[in-house]
C-alpha positions, -999 to 999 in steps of 0.1 A, spaced: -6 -253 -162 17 -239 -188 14 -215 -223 36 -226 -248 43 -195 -268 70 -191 -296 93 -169 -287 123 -173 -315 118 -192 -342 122 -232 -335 120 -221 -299 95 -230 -273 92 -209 -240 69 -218 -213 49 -193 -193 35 -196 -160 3 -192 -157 -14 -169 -129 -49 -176 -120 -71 -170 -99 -79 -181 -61 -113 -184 -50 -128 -207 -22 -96 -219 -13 -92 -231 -46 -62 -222 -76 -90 -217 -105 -80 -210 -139 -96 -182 -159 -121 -188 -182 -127 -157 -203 -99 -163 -227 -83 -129 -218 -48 -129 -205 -20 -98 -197 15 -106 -199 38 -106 -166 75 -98 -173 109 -101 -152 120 -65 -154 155 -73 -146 157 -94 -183 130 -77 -202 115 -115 -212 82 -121 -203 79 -149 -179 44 -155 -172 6 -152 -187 -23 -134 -153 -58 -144 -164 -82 -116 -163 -112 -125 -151 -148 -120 -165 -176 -107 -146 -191 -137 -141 -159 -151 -125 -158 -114 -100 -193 -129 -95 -185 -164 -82 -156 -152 -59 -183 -128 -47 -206 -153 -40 -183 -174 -24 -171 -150 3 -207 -142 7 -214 -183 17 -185 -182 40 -190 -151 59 -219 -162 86 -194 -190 97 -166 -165 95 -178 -142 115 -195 -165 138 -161 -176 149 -152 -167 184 -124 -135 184 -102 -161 202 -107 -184 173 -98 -156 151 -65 -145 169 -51 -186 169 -56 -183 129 -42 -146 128 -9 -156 150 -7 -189 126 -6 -164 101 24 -148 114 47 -175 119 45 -186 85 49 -150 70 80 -148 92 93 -184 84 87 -177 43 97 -140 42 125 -148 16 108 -170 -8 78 -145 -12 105 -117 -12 116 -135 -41 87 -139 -61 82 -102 -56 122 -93 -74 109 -119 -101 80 -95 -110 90 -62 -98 123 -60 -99 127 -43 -68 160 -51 -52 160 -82 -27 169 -65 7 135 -39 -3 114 -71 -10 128 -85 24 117 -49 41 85 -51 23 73 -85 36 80 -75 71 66 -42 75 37 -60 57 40 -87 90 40 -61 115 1 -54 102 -7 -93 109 12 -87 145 -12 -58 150 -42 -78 137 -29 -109 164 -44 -86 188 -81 -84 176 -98 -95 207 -84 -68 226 -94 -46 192 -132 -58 191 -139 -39 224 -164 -21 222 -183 1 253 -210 -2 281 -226 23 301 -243 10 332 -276 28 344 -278 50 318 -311 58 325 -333 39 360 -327 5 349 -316 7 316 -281 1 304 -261 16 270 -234 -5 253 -217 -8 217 -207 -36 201 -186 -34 167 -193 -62 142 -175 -66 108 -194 -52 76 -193 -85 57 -176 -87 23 -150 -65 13 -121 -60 -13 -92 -45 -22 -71 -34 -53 -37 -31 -50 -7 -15 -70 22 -32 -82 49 -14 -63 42 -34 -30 26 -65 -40 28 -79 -2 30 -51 19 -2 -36 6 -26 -67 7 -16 -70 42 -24 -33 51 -57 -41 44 -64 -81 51 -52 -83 85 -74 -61 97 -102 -73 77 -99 -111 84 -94 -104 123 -126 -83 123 -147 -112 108 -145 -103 74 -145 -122 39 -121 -104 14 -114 -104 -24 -82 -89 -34 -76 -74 -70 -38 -72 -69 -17 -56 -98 -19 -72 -132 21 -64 -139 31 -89 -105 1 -111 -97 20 -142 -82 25 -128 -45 -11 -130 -45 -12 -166 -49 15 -172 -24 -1 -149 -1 -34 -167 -2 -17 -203 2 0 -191 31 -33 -182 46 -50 -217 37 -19 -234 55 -29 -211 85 -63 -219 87 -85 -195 74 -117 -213 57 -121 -218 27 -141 -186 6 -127 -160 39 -101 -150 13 -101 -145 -26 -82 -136 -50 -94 -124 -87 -69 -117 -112 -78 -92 -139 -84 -55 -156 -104 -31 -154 -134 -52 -162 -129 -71 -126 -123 -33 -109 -158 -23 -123 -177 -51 -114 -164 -48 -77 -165 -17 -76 -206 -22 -83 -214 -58 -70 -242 -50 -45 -227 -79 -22 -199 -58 -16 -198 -36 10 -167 -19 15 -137 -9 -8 -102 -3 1 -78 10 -24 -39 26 -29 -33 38 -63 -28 71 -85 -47 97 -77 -66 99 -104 -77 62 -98 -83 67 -66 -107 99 -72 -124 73 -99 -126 46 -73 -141 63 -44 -171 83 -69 -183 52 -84 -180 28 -52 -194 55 -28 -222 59 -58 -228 22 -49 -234 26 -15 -203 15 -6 -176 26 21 -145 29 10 -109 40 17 -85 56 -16 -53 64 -12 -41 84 -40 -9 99 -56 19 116 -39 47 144 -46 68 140 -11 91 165 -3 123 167 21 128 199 35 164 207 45 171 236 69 208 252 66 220 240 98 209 201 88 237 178 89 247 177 55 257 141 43 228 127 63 208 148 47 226 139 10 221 105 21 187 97 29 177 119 -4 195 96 -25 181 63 -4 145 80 -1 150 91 -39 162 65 -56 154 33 -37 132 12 -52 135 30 -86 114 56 -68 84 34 -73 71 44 -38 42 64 -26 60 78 -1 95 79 -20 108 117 -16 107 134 -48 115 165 -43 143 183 -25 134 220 -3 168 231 0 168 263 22 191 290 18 225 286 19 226 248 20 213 243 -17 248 241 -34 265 220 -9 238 195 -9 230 192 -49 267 188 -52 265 164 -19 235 144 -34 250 140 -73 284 130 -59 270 99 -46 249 90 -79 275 70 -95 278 52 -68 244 32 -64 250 -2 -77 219 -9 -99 215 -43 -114 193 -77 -112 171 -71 -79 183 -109 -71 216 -104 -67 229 -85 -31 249 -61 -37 226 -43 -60 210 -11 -46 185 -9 -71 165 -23 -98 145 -19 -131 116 -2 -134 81 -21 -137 78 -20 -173 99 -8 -202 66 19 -213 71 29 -177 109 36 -177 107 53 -210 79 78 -193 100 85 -165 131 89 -187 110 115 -206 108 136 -176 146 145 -177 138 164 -214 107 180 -202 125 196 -172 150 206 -192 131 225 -219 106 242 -191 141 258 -176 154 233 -146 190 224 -147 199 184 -155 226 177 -132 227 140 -139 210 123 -168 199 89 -159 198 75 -192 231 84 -202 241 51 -178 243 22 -201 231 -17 -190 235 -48 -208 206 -70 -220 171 -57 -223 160 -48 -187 138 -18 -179 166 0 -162 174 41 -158 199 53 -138 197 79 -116 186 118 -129 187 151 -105 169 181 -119 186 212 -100 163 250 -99 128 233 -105 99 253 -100 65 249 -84 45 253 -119 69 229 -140 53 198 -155 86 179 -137 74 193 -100 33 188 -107 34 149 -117 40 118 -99 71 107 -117 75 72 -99 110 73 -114 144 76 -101 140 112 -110 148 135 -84 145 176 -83 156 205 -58 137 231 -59 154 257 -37 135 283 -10 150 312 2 133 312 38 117 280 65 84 301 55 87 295 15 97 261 25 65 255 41 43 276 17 55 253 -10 49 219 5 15 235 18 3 247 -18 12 215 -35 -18 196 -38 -8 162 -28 -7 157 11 9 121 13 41 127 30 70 153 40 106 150 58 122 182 75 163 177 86 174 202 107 193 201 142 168 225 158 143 214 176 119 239 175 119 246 140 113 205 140 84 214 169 68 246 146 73 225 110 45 198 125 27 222 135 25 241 104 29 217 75 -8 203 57 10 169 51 -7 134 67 28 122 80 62 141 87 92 125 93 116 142 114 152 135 102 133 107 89 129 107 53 105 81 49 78 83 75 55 53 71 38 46 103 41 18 126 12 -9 124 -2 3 157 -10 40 142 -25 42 110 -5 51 72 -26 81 49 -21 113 32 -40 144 34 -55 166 2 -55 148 -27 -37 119 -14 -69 105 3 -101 102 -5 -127 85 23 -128 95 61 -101 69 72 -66 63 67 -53 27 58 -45 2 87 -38 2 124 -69 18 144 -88 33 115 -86 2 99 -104 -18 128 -130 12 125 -132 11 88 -138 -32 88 -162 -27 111 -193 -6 119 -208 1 157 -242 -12 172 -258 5 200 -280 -15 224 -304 -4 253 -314 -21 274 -338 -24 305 -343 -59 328 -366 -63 356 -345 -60 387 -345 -86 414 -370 -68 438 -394 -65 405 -388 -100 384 -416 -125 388 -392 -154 372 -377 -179 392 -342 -185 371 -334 -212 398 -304 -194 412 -304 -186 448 -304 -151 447 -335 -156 431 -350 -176 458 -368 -157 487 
């Protein structure tokens, strides 16, 4: 179904429209409120989301609800067929969703590529779920009794996800959700809502019933209502901090369990004897790629000592030459940002550290694009400080600062006194300043010489401090034990010396 809008005068432009999936069904919105979807590469708006109402949060609700007894009556093995049918068609239509996601996001197509399949690995983990069901059994606990735990899934559950991984993130969380026995309702990103819609196809073509999966389209009106629906029993979610703070009061309020993971200010420490251009270089990918729309992008730069000239001068000589254009195209390196209110927030940063005292080594916006995309280029603040607006807030920008520390131990005070615990990256060549810096640093994951250190699918991705807020971390083991909750049984049957019923077996026969 198309909008026919006027865009110029005697011009007629039609706009997709998103809506909403529930019970295995496309369903078009009904509350006559709709948020526009742009391509950020062109600045035109493409498409028309629906946001739903509370009655229609409500149906997809009830829906899952209907289809969980089935669901979760299904046999593990049952489960697994459906999850590794999953996989293969993730795998066979990486591209084309990677492609939906540059139409929306604007992210560049070899990140949307990346994107889908560290999102797959999460299925692959989820392929396993027999094997993850296990739960434990004591044998003659007590005379004639026996202990054993059982894990069952919680029932229905939902998730809200942020725009900057519109496929990855859905999958951190329904993989493990679905394998477990599960129904789920996902609350993707207003700004790119059609990955959703692919996503949930794909899963009808793979067999999952009909109301197992769900997808509502909308505001903060659908947030609120999930957030309180009393059929809901769990709530996972990866957003700002604030958000996330928001989110896990009012859900937990509700009796609900739920997983936030907030904001993030990542920082790459770089110890004098680090080898220099790797070190430029994976600031500048880790920095810049993606626009820096990434929770675990690295903001900000720990030089130590002497090596904080050399690499500032290392890192802005290669500035100029990241190829940023149309995410479609290959040989760009990077994108537009989200939305052009977003860019021109970011792009405000570059003033603000300037007037509180840092030093603009490269001004993003003097780089000039043609047409009306949301792009910035690339900014480096040089001699940021700890108490500057610039170092406190989550830019999400291609705005990068150094902040420079004259010992390891400021280095680490630093990253330790931030409040945001998401991620950290030390390079050095010694091994046990690598060895100490784990064992020191209050950061949930720490990349060694590895500037982005987002965990594999078998251990589990989430920040510490203010970058969390629940008792798990997202995906991998903790999210088995956060789809799931234990039973304990005891038990105690008449042995065969004692049992006055004949079962008809011969061990039973005197």
């Amino acid at each position: 179904m198309a909008i026919e809008v006027e865009k110029t005068a005697g011009e007629q432009t039609s706009l997709r429209r998103i809506s909403h999936f529930v019970n295995g069904q496309v369903v078009a919105g009904t509350s006559g409120r709709t948020g526009p979807v742009f391509n950020p590469a062109t600045g035109r708006q493409t498409g028309e989301v629906d946001f739903a109402s509370v009655e229609e949060v409500d149906a997809a609700v009830a829906a899952a609800k209907a289809a969980f007894p089935a669901w979760r009556a299904t046999s593990l093995a049952r489960r697994s067929e459906v999850m590794f049918r999953m996989r293969e068609l993730f795998d066979r239509e990486r591209r084309a969703l990677a492609e939906i996601i540059v139409a929306e996001h604007g992210k560049v197509i070899s990140d949307a590529v990346g994107e889908v399949s560290r999102g797959l690995e999460n299925v692959e983990f989820a392929c396993g779920v027999p094997e993850l069901m296990k739960g434990g059994f004591t044998e003659q606990a007590s005379t004639g009794i026996d202990v054993y735990e059982i894990l069952q899934p919680l029932g229905v559950v939902a998730g809200i996800t942020p725009f900057n991984f519109p496929a990855m993130v859905p999958m951190w969380m329904f993989a493990n959700a679905l394998a477990c026995g599960n129904c789920f309702i996902l609350k993707p990103s207003e700004k790119d809502p059609s990955a959703s819609l692919y996503i949930a196809d794909l899963l009808k073509r793979a067999g999952v019933p009909e109301g197992v999966f769900n997808v509502i389209q909308g505001d903060r009106v659908a947030v609120e209502r999930l957030l309180e629906h009393p059929d809901i029993a769990a709530v996972s979610f990866v957003g700002s901090t604030p958000v996330a703070k928001q989110i896990y009061e009012t859900a937990t309020r509700n009796g609900k369990r739920v997983q936030a993971l907030g904001g993030a200010k990542n920082h790459m420490v770089v110890l004098p004897d680090a080898d220099l251009e790797t070190a430029a270089d994976a600031a500048v990918s880790a920095g810049y790629g993606a626009a820096g729309e990434r929770c675990m992008a690295v903001s900000v730069v720990v030089a130590v000592g002497s090596v904080a000239d050399p690499l500032v001068e290392a890192i802005r000589s290669r500035l100029d030459k990241v190829k940023i254009g149309p995410g479609i195209e290959p040989e760009s390196e990077m994108g537009p940002l989200i939305t052009r209110e977003h860019r021109d927030r970011v792009a405000g940063y570059i003033d603000i550290g300037r007037n509180e005292g840092a030093r603009v080594v490269a001004d993003g916006r003097a780089r000039k694009f043609e047409g009306d995309g949301f792009y910035l280029g690339l900014s480096l603040l040089d001699d940021v400080k700890p108490g500057m607006k610039c170092y406190q807030d989550e830019i999400f920008g291609p705005v990068l600062s150094v902040v420079r520390a004259p010992t390891y131990e400021d280095a680490v005070r630093i990253v330790n006194e931030n409040p945001y615990g998401n991620g950290v990256a030390l390079f050095t060549r010694d091994g046990g300043a690598a060895r100490r810096f784990q064992f020191e640093v209050n950061v949930g994951m720490v990349g060694i010489n590895v500037p982005i250190p987002v965990p594999v699918a078998y251990y589990s991705f989430g920040g510490w401090k203010s970058s969390l807020f629940g008792d798990t971390h997202m995906y991998g083991p903790d999210g088995v034990r956060f789809y799931t909750r234990r039973k304990v049984v005891t038990s105690r049957w008449p042995g065969p010396s004692t049992s006055k019923v004949d079962l008809g077996f011969p061990q039973n026969r005197g």
